[in-house]
C-alpha positions, 0 to 999 in steps of 0.5 A: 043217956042224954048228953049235949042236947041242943046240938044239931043233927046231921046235915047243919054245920055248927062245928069248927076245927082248927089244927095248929101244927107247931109243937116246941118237940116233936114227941116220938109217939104222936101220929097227928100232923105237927112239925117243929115251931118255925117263927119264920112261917108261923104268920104266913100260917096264921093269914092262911087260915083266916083266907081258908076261913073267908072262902069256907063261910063264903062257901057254906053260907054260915057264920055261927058255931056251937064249938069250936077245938083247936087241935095239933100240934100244940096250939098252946105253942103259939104267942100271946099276941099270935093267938090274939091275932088268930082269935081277934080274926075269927071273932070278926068273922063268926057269931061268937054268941053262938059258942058253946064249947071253944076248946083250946089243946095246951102242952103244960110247958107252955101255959102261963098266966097271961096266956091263960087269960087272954084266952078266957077274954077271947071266949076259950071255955075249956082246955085240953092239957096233954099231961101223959103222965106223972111220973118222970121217968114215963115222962122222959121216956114219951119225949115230953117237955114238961115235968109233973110238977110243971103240969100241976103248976099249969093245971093251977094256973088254968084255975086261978084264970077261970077255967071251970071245964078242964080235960087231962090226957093220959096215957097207958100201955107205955114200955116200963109202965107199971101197974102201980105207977099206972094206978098213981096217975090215975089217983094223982089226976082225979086229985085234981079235980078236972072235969073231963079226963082221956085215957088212951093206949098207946099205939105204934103209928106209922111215921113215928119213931115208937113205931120204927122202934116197935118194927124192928123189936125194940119195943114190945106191946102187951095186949093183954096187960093193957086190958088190964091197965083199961079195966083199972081205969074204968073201975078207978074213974067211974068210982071217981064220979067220971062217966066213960061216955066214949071208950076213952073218956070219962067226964063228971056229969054236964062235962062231956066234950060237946065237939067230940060227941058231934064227931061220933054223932056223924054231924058235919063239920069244918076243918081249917089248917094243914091235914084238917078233915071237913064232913059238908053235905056228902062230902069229906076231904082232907087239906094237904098235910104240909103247912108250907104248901097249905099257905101256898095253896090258900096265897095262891087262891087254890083249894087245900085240898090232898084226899077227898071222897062222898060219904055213901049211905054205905060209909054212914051207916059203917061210921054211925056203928063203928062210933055209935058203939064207942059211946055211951048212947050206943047205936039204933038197934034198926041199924044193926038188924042185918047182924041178928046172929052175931047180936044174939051171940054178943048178947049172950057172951055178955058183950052188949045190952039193949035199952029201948030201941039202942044197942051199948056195949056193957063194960066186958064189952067196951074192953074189946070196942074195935074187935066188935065194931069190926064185925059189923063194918 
């Protein structure tokens, strides 16, 4: 499967990431970075990130994008007239020709129209909506701020200012999530018409509330069931139109994300804000995870930075296995050679499947993706 062609290969720099942190709540199963909207600091943020940017082009010698994924956090959370400013401020600095794909995440409580279209006047392309679910009783249950009826509000909104490349976020494997009200989501988004739709289980991460509540019993989870509420997703979205070209996400043809797949490709990227992670040249590092000390580092002229290392030939060949085999595209049957015995075994127990000189996992075997890329990492 051919998918994005025209992007860069490893090594060139045409990838842009920029974590907002700000969201209206903080929901009790999120593990990304992201602290409560402080109006106090949000323009002390805001002037970070445009200096962070002014060192990094400076630095890389680049000033030209393919894509650019504003992630959090909840970007969306931001003004009218603050994304003005952030948006105006990385048009004067970068090649906005070059875009191909600039994705904006957006919580459905926060879409409006005038928002909606200053974003398209700016150059957004495609919105990411965290919608979860439609039912209200999961909704309230996620800590969600929006409603269902809120979020098909919104979705039509985005379609009336423009927007021709739409992604919806759901989510299974909840605690009293049915499989009937599973399958309802799933039928309520493809009613929709988005072009792109993520599909995540939910996980009981470290410093989240889910996750003290799974420790001390409170909540339990189904591994099995959640395979179940996977497979239905696959068979419901792929009967859809909906290509599964990762593990969770499914995309109409020509829609799959282009900054994702550049992730899973192991290309190089660039990450501004509190707890974004940059791929240059051999190097990965982490900016600090804490926004008031992020701005203070950037003010002070001080680089950003709370975790770094070099990516060995080991790590690039571990990663290129690990995400090669959450793709569609697979991975280079050369990379995998070392592991002749387990490969023949997968083979045979209908796990994966060759195609000319690549490896994919067959959908039996994208059902347990991380138990089979743990084999080979």
């Amino acid at each position: 499967m051919q998918i994005g062609s025209g992007i860069k290969e490893v090594g060139e720099l045409n990838h842009l990431y920029v974590h907002i942190p700000f969201c209206p709540k903080i929901c009790p199963y999120c593990s990304f970075y992201k602290e409560a909207t402080d109006r106090n600091k949000t323009q002390a943020f805001l002037d970070a990130v445009l200096l962070d940017l002014d060192r990094r082009l400076k630095e890389i010698r680049c000033r030209r994008f393919h894509t650019i994924f504003f992630g959090g956090g909840t970007p969306s959370a931001l003004s009218v007239k603050q994304l003005e400013f952030l948006l105006a401020g990385i048009h004067r600095r970068i090649d906005g020709s070059q875009v191909r794909e600039w994705t904006l995440e957006m919580n459905p409580a926060t879409v409006s129209l005038e928002k909606a279209i200053m974003l398209r006047e700016f150059g957004i392309n495609r919105v990411s909506m965290g919608v979860q679910s439609w039912d209200p009783d999961i909704l309230a249950r996620l800590g969600r701020v929006h409603s269902a009826e809120q979020a098909e509000r919104s979705f039509q909104i985005l379609r009336d200012a423009g927007f021709t490349n739409l992604n919806l976020d759901l989510i299974f494997g909840i605690p009293g999530q049915s499989a009937d009200v599973w399958e309802q989501s799933l039928s309520t988004t493809i009613s929709l018409g988005p072009e792109h739709i993520s599909a995540y289980s939910l996980t009981y991460e470290e410093d989240t509330e889910y996750y003290l509540r799974y420790q001390r019993g409170e909540l339990q989870r189904d591994t099995e069931q959640d395979a179940l509420y996977f497979e239905r997703a696959i068979a419901i979205l792929e009967d859809a139109g909906y290509g599964q070209y990762e593990i969770s996400n499914f995309a109409k043809p020509g829609y799959e994300c282009l900054h994702n797949l550049a992730y899973w490709r192991g290309h190089d990227y660039l990450g501004l804000g509190p707890s974004a992670f940059s791929t240059i040249d051999g190097k990965r590092w982490q900016n600090t995870p804490d926004t008031r000390r992020y701005i203070q580092q950037i003010q002070a002229g001080l680089e950003p930075i709370g975790f770094q290392e070099k990516i060995t030939a080991q790590i690039r060949a571990a990663e290129s296995i690990a995400f090669g085999l959450r793709t569609a595209e697979g991975v280079p049957q050369a990379l995998l050679e070392p592991w002749a015995v387990e490969l023949e075994e997968l083979r045979r127990e209908g796990y994966l499947q060759t195609e000319h000189t690549r490896i994919r996992l067959t959908r039996k075997g994208r059902l347990v993706a991380d138990s089979i890329a743990e084999l080979f990492v």
